[in-house]
N, C-alpha and C positions, 0 to 999 in steps of 0.2 A: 471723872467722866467715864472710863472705865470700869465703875461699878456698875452703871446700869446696861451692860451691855450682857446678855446671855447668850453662850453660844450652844447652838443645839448638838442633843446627842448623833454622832453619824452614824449610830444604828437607827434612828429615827429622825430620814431627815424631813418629813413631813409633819410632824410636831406639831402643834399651836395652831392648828389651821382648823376651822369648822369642817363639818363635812355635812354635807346633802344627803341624804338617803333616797333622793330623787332619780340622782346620778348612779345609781349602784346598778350597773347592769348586769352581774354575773349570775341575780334570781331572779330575772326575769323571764324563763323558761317555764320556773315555777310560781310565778305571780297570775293568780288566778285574773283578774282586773285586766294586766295587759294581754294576757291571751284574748280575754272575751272582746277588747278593743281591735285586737289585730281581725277577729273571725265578723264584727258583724261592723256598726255605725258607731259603737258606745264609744271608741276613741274619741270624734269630734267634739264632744261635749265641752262646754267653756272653762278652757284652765282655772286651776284652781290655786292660791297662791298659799307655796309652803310657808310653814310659821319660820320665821327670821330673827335672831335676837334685834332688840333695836330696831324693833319697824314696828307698825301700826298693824299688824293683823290683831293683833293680843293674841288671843285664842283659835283663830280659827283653824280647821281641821286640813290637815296637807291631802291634796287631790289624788294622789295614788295607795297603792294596795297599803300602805302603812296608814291610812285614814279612812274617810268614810267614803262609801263608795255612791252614796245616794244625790243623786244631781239636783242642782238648785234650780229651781224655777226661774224665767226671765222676767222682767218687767212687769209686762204683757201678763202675766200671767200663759203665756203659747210654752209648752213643754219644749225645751230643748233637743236638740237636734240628737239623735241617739238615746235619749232617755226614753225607761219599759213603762208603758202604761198598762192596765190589766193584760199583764202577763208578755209582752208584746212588743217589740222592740219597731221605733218608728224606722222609716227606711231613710238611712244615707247619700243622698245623691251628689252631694258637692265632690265627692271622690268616685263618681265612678266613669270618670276620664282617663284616671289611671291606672282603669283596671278591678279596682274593687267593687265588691257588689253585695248588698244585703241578704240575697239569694241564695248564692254560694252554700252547693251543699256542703254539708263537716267532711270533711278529709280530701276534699277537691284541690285539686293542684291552681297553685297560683300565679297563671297566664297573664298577663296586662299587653304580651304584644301578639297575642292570640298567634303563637307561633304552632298550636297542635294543629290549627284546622288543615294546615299542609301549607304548600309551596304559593308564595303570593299570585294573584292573576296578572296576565303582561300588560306590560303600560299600554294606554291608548296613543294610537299613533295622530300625529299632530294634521289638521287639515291644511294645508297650504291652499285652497282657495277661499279662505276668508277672506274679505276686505283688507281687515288687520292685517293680519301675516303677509299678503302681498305688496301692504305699503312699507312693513319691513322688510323686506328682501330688496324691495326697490334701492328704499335707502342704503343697506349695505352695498350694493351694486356702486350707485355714486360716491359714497367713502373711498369703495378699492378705485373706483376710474380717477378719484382726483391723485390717490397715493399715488398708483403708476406714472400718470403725471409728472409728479414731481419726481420720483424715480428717475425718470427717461432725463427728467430736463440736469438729473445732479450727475448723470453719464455724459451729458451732449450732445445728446438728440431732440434737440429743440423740437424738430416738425413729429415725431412721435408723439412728443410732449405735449405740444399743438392741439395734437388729433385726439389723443386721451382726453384731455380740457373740453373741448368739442362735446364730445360724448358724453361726458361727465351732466355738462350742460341740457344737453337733450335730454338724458334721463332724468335729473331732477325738474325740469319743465314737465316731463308726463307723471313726475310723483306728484306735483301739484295739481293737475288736472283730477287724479283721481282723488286725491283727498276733497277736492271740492262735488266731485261726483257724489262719493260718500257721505257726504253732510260734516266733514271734518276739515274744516277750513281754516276751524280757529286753532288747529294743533300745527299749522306748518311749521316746521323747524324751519328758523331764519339763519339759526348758524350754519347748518347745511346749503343754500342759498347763497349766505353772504361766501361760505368758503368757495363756493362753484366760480362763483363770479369773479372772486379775487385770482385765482388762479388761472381762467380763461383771460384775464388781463395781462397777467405777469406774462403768459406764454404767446402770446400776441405782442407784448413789446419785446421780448429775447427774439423770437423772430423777424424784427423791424416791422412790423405791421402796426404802425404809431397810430393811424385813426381808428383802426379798431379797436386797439386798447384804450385809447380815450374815451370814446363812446361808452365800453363796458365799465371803465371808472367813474364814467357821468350816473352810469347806472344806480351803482350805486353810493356815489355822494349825494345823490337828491332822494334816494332813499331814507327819510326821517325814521325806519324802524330800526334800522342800523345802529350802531353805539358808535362813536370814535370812526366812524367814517370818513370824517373831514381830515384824517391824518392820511388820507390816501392822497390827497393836494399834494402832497409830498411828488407821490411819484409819478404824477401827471404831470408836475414840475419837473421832474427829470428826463420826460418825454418831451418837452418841450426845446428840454438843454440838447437834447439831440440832436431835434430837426433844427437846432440854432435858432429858432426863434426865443430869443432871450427876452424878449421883455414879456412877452407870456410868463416864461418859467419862474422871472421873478413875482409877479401878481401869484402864482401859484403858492409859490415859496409860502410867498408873506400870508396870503388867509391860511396854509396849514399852523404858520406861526400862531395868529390870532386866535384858531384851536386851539391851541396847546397850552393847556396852564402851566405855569411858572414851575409845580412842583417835579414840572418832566425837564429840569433842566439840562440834561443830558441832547434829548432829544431837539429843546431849541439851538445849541450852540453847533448842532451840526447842520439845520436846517438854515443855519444863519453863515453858516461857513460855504456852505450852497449859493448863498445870495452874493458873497463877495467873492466867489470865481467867479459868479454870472458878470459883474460889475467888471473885473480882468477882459473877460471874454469881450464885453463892449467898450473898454478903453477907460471905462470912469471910472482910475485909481482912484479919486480922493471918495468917492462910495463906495469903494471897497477897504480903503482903510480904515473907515469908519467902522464898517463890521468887524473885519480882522481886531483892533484894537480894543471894541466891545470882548471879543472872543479870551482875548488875551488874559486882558483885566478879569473877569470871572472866571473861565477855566482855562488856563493855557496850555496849549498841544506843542507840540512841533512841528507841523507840519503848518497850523495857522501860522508862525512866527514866522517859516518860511516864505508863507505867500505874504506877508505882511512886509519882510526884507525887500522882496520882487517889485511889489509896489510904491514902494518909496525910492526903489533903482530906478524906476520909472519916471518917477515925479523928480527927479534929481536932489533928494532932499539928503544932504551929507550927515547931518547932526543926528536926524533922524533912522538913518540905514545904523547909526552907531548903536543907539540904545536899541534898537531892535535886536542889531546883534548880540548883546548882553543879554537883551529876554532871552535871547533863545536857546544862549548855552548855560540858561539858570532855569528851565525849564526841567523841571522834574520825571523821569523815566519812570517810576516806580516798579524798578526792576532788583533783583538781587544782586550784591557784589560779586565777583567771578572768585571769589575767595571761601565762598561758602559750598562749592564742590570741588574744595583739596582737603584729601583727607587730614585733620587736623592729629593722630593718632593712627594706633597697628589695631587698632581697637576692629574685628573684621566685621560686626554686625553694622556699625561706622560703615566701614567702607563700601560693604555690599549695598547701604542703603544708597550711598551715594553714588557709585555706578548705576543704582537703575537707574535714580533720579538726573542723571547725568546729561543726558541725551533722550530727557524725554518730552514729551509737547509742552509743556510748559515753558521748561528751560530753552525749544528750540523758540520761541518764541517772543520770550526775552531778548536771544541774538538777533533777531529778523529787529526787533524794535532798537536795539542797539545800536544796529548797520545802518539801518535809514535814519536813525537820528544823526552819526556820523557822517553819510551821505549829505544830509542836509547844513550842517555845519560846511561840511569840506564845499560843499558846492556856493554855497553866501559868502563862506569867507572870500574864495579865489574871483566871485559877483563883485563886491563890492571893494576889494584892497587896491585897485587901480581908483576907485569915484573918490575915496572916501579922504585922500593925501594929492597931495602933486604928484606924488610918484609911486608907480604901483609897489615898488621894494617898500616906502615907508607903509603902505597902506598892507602889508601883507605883516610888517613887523608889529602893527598894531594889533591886528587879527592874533597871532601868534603870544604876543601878551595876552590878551585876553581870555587867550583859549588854556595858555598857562594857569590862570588864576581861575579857571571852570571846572567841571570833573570829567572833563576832556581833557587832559593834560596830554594824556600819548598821540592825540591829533597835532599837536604844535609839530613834533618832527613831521610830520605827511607833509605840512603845509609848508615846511622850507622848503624841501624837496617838490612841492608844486612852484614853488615860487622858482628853483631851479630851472622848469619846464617852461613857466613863463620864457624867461630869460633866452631859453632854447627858442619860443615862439615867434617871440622876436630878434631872432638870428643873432643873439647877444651870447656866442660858445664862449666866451673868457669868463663875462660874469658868472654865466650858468657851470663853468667848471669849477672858479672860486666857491660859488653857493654851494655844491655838492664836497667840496674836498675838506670844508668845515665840518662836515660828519665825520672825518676820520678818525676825534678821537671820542666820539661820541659810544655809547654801550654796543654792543654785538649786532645787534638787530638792524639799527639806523647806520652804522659803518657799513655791513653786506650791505642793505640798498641803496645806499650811497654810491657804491665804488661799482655795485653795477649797472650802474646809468653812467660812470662817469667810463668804465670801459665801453659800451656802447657808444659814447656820443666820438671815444678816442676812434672807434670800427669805425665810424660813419667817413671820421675825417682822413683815412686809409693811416692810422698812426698805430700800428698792429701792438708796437713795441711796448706803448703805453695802454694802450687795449688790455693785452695779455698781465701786464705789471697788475690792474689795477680787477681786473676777474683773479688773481691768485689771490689778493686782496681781500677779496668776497668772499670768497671761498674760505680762505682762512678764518674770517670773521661767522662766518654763515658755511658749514661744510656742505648741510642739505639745502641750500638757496638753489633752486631748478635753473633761476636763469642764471646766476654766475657762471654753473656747471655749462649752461649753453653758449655762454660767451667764451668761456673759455675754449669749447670745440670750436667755434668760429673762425678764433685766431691761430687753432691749431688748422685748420681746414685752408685757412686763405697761405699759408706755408708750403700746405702740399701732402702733411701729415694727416694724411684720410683717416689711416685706422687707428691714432690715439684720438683722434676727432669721435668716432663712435665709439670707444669707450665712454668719453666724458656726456656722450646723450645719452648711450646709454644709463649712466649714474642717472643722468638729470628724470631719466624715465624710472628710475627704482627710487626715486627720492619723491616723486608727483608723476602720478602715470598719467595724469593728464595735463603735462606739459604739451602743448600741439607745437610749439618751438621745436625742441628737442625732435618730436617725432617726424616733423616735415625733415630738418635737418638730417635726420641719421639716413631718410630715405634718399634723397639727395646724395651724401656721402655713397649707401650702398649703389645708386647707379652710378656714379664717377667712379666707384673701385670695378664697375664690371658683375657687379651682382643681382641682376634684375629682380631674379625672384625674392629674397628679403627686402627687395627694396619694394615690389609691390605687396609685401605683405604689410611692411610698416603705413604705404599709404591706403590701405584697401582698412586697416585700424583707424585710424587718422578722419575717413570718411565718414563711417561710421559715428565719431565727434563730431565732425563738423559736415555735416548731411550735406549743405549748400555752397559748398567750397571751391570757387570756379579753380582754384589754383591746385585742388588734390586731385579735381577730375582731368585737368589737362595733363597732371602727369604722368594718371593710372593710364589716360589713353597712350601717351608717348612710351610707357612701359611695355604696354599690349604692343605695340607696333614694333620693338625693337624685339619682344618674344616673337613674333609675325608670327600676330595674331589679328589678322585686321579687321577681322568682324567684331570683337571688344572692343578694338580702340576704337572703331564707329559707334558703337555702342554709348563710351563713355563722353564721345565727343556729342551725341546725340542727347544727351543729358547734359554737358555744358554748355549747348546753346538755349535748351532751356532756363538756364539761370539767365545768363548772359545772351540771348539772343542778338543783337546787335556787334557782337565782338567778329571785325571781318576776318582776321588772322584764323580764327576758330570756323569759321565760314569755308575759307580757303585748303586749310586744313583736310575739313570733311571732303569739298572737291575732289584735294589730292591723293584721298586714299578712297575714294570711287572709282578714279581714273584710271588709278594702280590696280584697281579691281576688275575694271574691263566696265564700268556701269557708265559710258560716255553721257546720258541724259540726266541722273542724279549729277554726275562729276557737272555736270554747265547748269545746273539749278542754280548750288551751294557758290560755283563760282561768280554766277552771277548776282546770288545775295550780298557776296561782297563786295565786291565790283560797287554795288549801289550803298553799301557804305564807307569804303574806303577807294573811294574813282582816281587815287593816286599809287596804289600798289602798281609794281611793272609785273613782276608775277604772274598777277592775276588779268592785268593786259593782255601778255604777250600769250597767254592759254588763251583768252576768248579769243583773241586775235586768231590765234592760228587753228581753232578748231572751227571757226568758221572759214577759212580756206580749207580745211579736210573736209566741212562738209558743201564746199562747192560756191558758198556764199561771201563770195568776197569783196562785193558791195557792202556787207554789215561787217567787216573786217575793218574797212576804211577806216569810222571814228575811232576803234582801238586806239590803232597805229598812230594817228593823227593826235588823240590824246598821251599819248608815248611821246612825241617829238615836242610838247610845251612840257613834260616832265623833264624830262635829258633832249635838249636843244643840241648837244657836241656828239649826239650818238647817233651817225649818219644810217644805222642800220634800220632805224624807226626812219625815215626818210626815204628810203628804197623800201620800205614795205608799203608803204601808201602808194608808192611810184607803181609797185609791182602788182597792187591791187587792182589797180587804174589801168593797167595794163590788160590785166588776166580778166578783168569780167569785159574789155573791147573795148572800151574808151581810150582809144590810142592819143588821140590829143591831151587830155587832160592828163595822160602820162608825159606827153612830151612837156608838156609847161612844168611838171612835178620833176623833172629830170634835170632841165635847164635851170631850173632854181637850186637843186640840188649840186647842181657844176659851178653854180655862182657863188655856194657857202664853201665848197667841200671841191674848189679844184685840182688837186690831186686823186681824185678816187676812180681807180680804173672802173673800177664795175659800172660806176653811174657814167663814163664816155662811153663802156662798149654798148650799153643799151641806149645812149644820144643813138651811136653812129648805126646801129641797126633799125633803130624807128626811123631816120632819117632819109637811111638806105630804102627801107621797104614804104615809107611816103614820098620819095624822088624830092628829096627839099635839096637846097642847096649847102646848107650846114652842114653837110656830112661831109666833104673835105676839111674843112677846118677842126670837125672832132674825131676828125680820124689822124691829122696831123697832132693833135694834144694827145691824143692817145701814144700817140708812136713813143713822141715825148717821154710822157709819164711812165711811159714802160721802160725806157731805157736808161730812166732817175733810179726805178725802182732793181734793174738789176746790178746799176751802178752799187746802190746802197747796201746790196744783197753782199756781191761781191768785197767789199770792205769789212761787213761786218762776220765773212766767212773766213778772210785772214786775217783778223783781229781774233777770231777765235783760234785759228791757226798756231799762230805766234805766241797765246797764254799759252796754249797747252802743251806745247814745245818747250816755254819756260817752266811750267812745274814738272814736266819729264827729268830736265836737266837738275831741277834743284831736290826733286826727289831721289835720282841718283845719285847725288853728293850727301846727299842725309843719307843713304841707306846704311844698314847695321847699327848707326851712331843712334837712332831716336827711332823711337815709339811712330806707328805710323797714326796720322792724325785722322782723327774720328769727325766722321758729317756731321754735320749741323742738326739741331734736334728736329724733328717733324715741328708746323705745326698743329696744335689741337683747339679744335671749336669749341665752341660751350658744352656741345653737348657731349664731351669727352670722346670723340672719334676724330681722325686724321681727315688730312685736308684733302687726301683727295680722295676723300668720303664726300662731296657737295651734293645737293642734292639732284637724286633722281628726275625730282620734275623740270629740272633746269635746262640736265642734258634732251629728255623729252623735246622739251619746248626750242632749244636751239636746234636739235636735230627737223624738225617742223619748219623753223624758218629756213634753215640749211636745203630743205628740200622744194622751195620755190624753184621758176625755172631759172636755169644757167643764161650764161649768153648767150653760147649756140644752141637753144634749144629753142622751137618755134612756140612764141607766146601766145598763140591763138588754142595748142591743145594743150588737155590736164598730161600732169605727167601719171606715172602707174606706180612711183616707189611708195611705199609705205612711209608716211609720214612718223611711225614712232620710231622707226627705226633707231638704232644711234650708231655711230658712224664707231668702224671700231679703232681708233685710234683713243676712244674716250670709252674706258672698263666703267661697269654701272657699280653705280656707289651703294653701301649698303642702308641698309632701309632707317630709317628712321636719323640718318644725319642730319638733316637738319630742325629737327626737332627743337624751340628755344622757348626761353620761360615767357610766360605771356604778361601775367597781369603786373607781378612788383617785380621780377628781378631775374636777370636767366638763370641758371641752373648751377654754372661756375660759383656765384654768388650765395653763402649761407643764409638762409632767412634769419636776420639778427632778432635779438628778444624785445620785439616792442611790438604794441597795440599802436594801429593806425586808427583814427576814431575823430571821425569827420573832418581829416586835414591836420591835426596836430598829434601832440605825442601823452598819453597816460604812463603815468608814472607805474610799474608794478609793485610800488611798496605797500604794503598790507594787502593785498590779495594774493 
């Protein structure tokens, strides 16, 4: 085989190969023929074909200067194009487009973009009042109004969005005017039109304007030049779901369905998942699970299995909520394993890839679809595990199997630990501690949240010892778990140990800075140690979180006040009744730091706002009460009082204030019958004889010996008792004289007894200001011997100095969950029962 193989010499490696002498352009400088074709037309002449071995010319002669130069005649007998007839060469025109010219004198330079005659002339400037041109500008005009449009509406400025739409509209209305002016009617853009109108609909239903955007989608679905118009039913249908007229929505539904070919099957199964909410919406489960199980069977979601679960809870059907539940957690995510962004190697091009890819939309979106499929599980399982057994445990252990054998597996622990909460819900704390203390020897993860619900439910039941046992637990198990860290400050806090108490919130806040537990707590703690200002900084932090937090703003105020600074705490109480308007304590509140302001007409606004929701505070009684005898009206003082003595019936001093009111505006009788009933509950009470025996006196009745004989009486019970209990004090203090003398040098001398302290961490006889106020007010009613027909002149705010004014903000107390003494423990309250924090 390798005989016939030659290999050529590699001084010649072009060998064996024909050559063309067609091809040789190095004498063509010197080839008389292509000169004469380059200067005049003689080029174009009809090729001529070289002699070839092996082809069909035989003989004939090669077309270039190695042949004959003389051109053949056509057909026709018509000379060819560049061929000399007497003497004469015909003229070339098919090339002189680019430049060439039969003319051309010899030695003329060879121009084709006529760049000698100089610098080009300037362009002609465009007319903008032709027809043309003004119907496009129009048209672009309408393009940018509709973009803006939609601009505005993807910021949130619906009514921008609105008004752009508008406009948009007008102006394609007058582009159609003139194109019909101009005779150009049949060039309307429909897509322009159709886009105007779809978008003036959209922006009329985002801004609840349901019949105008109807009307504009009537517009155009009856428009036949339109394509795929009828898919717009869709969302006239969803206009309809709004105004709750459902059985529209569903006729709506159903003809965009009957549009819609089968090959948009995407588009039916959602159009159809539209019609079995509608069917929810009006109660008729079994037409909605007809959809729902249509949906299933062809493409199954999650969220239809969901509503498919709901609807068979409904219908009570037990066999049925089961296999549902199986579709749902065989339901396909088509998401990535979470194992495909751990770097599998050190390999760095590896790794960098998968940090960007880590955290980016895709991958965030994956979780978002992950969470709600989990959501959706977690919430049907805890649905249906009480219908689905006799007893919600067996019903939640069959969930739990099945979610085992799903590719939910890490859901099964969540849901013992709901079943835990159940157990809480129904005030069942043994089982619910048995259920959780099965996770103790469960992996790291499931032990921490285990052992932190089970120290919280120990807080709840004031069993600190177990509390504390079972948050070291957690912690051990879990070091960065926020809320173990915050349980465990709890049980340090309810001890007394404030300042390891904010270390461990602190942790809990370097572990998850947005634990709101931890950070209400540590603020808390810093006002019990005495530290207002960190302590308004953690809650002025805390706010910011939670914008709308009646319980952060009640304490920034209470903090402002104890800084006295009372125009922020009005401030921030002026913002908590915005949330909370109806809360009368907050009401009262405001009152009393007007009052303390000197603002008497704000301070009876707020107190009267409360007053009219809570008409059982004394408080806020005995302030109207007595502000209306400062201001002279003590006929509107009456019902106060009068509602004070069906509050506290044993509190004779509400008794003599209605007496004393009845008195003081002139109604001496109806004081005297308010007195005498008062001597018939309350026959020892000097005050109500001495004012019988001086109405008595000053109406000449007869009665007035006999209660001036009780009076005698009752006074000389009362210095009897005085008496006794003054040598009785006598006699102790004379024995600890004696027994202290006999102790001295021998012991230690014994230390007082501790103060004690309010919630709001200040001394008792810290009470508050408005208290003494408001007694010094009653206090200054008239005396006995003072004639009840004039005002008196003391100053009603007086306070009597045997009572020092307490300092500001003592009675300050927690309002909504808990006072102040009390750590806000680590639970979410969530419409009456308790959420688990495990996996969030």
């Amino acid at each position: 085989m390798m005989e016939n193989v030659h290999l050529a010499d590699e001084d010649d490696l072009y060998s064996g190969y024909d050559y063309n002498p067609a091809f040789d352009t190095e004498e063509l400088d010197n080839d008389p023929g292509f000169q004469q074709a380059v200067r005049t037309s003689h080029g174009r002449r009809p090729p001529m074909t070289a002699k070839f071995p092996g082809t069909s010319t035989g003989g004939r002669p090669v077309g270039t200067s190695f042949g004959l130069r003389n051109p053949m005649a056509s057909s026709l007998g018509r000379p060819m194009t560049g061929a000399v007839q007497d003497g004469a060469a015909r003229p070339m025109t098919a090339v002189r487009a680019a430049g060439y010219s039969s003319t051309m004198a010899r030695g003329s330079t060879f121009d084709p973009l006529g760049q000698s005659k100089g610098a080009a002339p300037p362009l002609e400037s465009r007319n903008d009042d032709t027809p043309e041109e003004k119907i496009k500008i129009l048209e672009k005009k309408v393009n940018d109004l509709i973009e803006e449009s939609c601009m505005a509406q993807s910021r949130g400025d619906m009514q921008l969005a609105l008004d752009k739409a508008k406009e948009a509209g007008r102006k394609e209305r007058a582009l159609v005017r003139q194109r019909e002016q101009t005779g150009t009617a049949d060039h309307i853009n429909l897509d322009l039109t159709y886009s105007v109108l779809f978008n003036l609909a959209t922006q009329y239903a985002n801004n609840d304007m349901f019949p105008e955007a109807l009307n504009t989608y009537q517009v155009i679905v009856k428009n036949k030049m339109f394509s795929n118009a009828g898919r717009l039913k869709v969302n006239m249908g969803n206009i309809y779901f709004k105004q709750k007229n459902y059985p529209k929505a569903i006729k709506f539904y159903r003809m965009a369905l009957d549009q819609i070919s089968n090959a948009h099957k995407e588009m039916r199964i959602k159009i159809m998942q539209n019609i079995g909410v509608v069917f929810i919406r009006m109660g008729q489960y079994s037409d909605a699970i007809t959809s729902f199980e249509h949906i299933m069977s062809e493409s199954p979601n999650i969220r239809t299995g969901f509503n498919l679960i709901l609807c068979y809870y409904a219908v009570g059907d037990r066999d049925k909520m089961k296999k549902a539940f199986q579709k749902l957690i065989s339901v396909p995510l088509g998401i990535d394993d979470e194992e495909k962004y751990i770097p599998p190697n050190d390999d760095p091009h590896t790794n960098l890839v998968l940090e960007a890819i880590k955290n980016d939309q895709l991958h965030q979106m994956e979780r978002e679809r992950k969470a709600l499929a989990e959501k959706f599980i977690m919430t049907s399982a805890k649905l249906i595990a009480p219908a689905i057994e006799s007893s919600f445990a067996a019903g939640f252990d069959w969930c739990v199997e099945m979610v085992k054998s799903s590719p939910y597996v890490e859901l099964a622990n969540d849901l013992e630990i709901n079943k835990a909460i159940t157990y809480l819900r129904q005030r069942d704390f043994n089982q619910a501690v048995e259920t959780l203390k099965m996770f103790e020897k469960k992996d790291s993860r499931v032990k921490s949240a285990a052992s932190t619900n089970l120290s919280f439910l120990y807080f709840l039941e004031k069993d600190y010892e177990q509390a504390d046992r079972y948050a070291d637990l957690a912690m051990m198990a879990d070091r960065y778990n926020p809320a173990a860290l915050v349980n465990k400050g709890n049980t340090l806090w309810v001890r007394g140990d404030h300042e390891k108490a904010a270390e461990f919130y602190k942790e809990a806040l370097r572990n998850d800075a947005s634990c709101t537990e931890g950070l209400y707590n540590l603020g808390l703690t810093y006002k019990r140690l005495g530290r207002p200002e960190e302590a308004l900084d953690c809650f002025l932090k805390l706010h910011a979180i939670l914008r709308n937090s009646a319980q952060v703003m009640y304490q920034l105020a209470s903090l402002y006040e104890m800084l006295e600074d009372p125009t922020q705490a009005i401030e921030w109480l002026m913002q908590l009744i915005s949330v909370t308007p109806t809360d009368p304590r907050v009401l009262a509140k405001l009152g009393e730091l007007y009052d303390s302001e000197g603002d008497k007409s704000q301070a009876f606004q707020y107190y009267c706002e409360s007053f009219r929701y809570s008409p059982s505070s004394i408080e806020v009684i005995e302030w109207l009460g007595a502000y209306y005898i400062d201001t002279q009206f003590c006929e509107k003082a009456i019902q106060y009082f009068e509602r004070a003595t069906l509050i506290q019936p044993t509190q004779v001093k509400w008794h003599l204030m209605v007496a004393s009111c009845y008195r003081r505006s002139g109604n001496y009788q109806k004081a005297l019958d308010t007195y005498k009933d008062i001597h018939r509950k309350f026959p020892e009470n000097i005050e109500c004889l001495r004012f019988l025996v001086r109405l008595c006196t000053d109406m000449d009745l007869k009665e007035v010996q006999d209660y001036a004989t009780k009076l005698k009486k009752v006074e000389k019970m009362k210095e009897m008792r005085e008496q006794r209990v003054k040598s009785g004090r006598e006699g102790s203090s004379r024995s600890r004289r004696d027994g202290s003398a006999s102790s001295a040098g021998s012991s230690s001398p014994r230390s007082p007894p501790p103060r004690k302290v309010h919630d709001s961490g200040q001394s008792s006889h810290g009470t508050s200001a408005k208290g003494e106020r408001l007694s010094a007010k009653l206090r200054a009613l008239p005396g006995s011997n003072e004639p009840y027909e004039t005002s008196r002149q003391q100053v009603l705010g007086e306070s009597p100095p045997s009572h020092p004014p307490s300092p500001r903000g003592a009675s300050v107390q927690w309002v909504m969950l808990s006072s102040p003494a009390t750590p806000f423990p680590f639970i979410i309250f969530v419409k009456g029962g308790l959420m688990s924090m495990f996996g969030n």
